[in-house]
C-alpha positions as CSV (number, residue, x, y, z in Angstrom):
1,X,43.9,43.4,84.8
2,X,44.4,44.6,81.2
3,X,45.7,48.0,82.2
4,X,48.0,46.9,84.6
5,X,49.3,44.7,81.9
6,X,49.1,47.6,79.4
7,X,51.6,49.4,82.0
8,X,53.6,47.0,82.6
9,X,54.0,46.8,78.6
10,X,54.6,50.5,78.3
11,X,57.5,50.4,81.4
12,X,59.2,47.2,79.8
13,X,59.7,49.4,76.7
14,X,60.6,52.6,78.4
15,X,63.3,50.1,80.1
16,X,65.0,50.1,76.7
17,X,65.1,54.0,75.8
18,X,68.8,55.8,76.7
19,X,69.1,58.4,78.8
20,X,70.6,61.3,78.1
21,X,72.8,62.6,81.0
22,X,73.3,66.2,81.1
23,X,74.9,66.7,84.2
24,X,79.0,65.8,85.0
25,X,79.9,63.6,87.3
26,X,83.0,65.4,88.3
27,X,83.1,68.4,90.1
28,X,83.2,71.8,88.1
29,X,86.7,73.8,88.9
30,X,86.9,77.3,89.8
31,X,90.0,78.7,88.0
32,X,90.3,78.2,84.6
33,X,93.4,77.0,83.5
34,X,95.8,79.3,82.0
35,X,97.4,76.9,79.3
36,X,95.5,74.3,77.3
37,X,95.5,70.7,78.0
38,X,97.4,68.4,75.9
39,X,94.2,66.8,74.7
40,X,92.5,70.1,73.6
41,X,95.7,71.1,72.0
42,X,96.0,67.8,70.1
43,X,92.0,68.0,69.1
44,X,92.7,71.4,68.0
45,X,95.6,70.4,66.1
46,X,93.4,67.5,64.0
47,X,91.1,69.7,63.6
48,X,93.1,72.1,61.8
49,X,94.5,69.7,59.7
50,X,91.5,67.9,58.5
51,X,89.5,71.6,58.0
52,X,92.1,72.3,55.0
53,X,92.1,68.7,53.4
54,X,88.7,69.1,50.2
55,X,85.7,67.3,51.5
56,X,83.1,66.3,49.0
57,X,79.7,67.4,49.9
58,X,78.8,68.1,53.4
59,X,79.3,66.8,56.2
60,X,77.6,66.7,59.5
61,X,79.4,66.0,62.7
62,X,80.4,62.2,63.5
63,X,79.3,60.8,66.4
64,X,80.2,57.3,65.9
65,X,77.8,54.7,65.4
66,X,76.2,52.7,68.2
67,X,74.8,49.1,68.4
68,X,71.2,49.5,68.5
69,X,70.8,45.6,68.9
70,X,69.5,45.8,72.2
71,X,66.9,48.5,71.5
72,X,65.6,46.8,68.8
73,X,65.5,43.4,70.3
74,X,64.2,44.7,73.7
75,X,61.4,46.8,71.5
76,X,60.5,43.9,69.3
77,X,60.1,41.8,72.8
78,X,58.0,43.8,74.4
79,X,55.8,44.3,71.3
80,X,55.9,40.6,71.1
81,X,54.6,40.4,74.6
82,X,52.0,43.4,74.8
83,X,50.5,41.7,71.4
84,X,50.5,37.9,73.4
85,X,48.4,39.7,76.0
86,X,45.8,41.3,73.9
87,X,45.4,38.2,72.3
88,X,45.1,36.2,75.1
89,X,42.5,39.0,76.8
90,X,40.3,38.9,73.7
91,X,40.0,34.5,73.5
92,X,39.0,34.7,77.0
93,X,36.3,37.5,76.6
94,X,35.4,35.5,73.2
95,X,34.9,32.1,74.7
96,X,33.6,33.7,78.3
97,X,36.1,32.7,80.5
């Protein structure tokens, strides 16, 4: 009973780490386009413009922040719950239930 509950712990958790597609969900063309699309031209153009302006120190790409309230809410449940369980197991085998 205690392993199954173990598992069950450790899939909860997993529940709660991202995934990390790495395949497109539209379909790959076979020509490549002989003039740039408007967005890669725009991109290209901020990117010009911000490579000239002085940065101070360095600086790594930004991605953005995410909420990781889920994660760590999700994580600090299933904790919660796989610590409930061993307590629980050990009371019983302690008063010989």
């Amino acid at each position: 009973m205690l392993t199954a509950t173990a598992a069950a712990s450790l899939l909860g958790a997993l529940w709660f780490v991202p995934s990390a597609n790495a395949t497109s969900d539209s379909p790959v063309r076979d020509a490549v386009s002989a003039s740039p699309s408007p967005q890669v031209t725009e991109q290209a153009r901020i990117a010009a413009t911000t490579a000239d302006a002085p940065v101070g120190g360095t600086r790594l790409a930004d991605t953005g922040s995410f909420d990781s309230t889920p994660y760590v809410l999700g994580g600090t449940f299933c904790l919660t719950l796989g610590a409930g369980f061993v307590v629980y197991s050990v009371r019983r085998e302690r008063l010989g239930f």
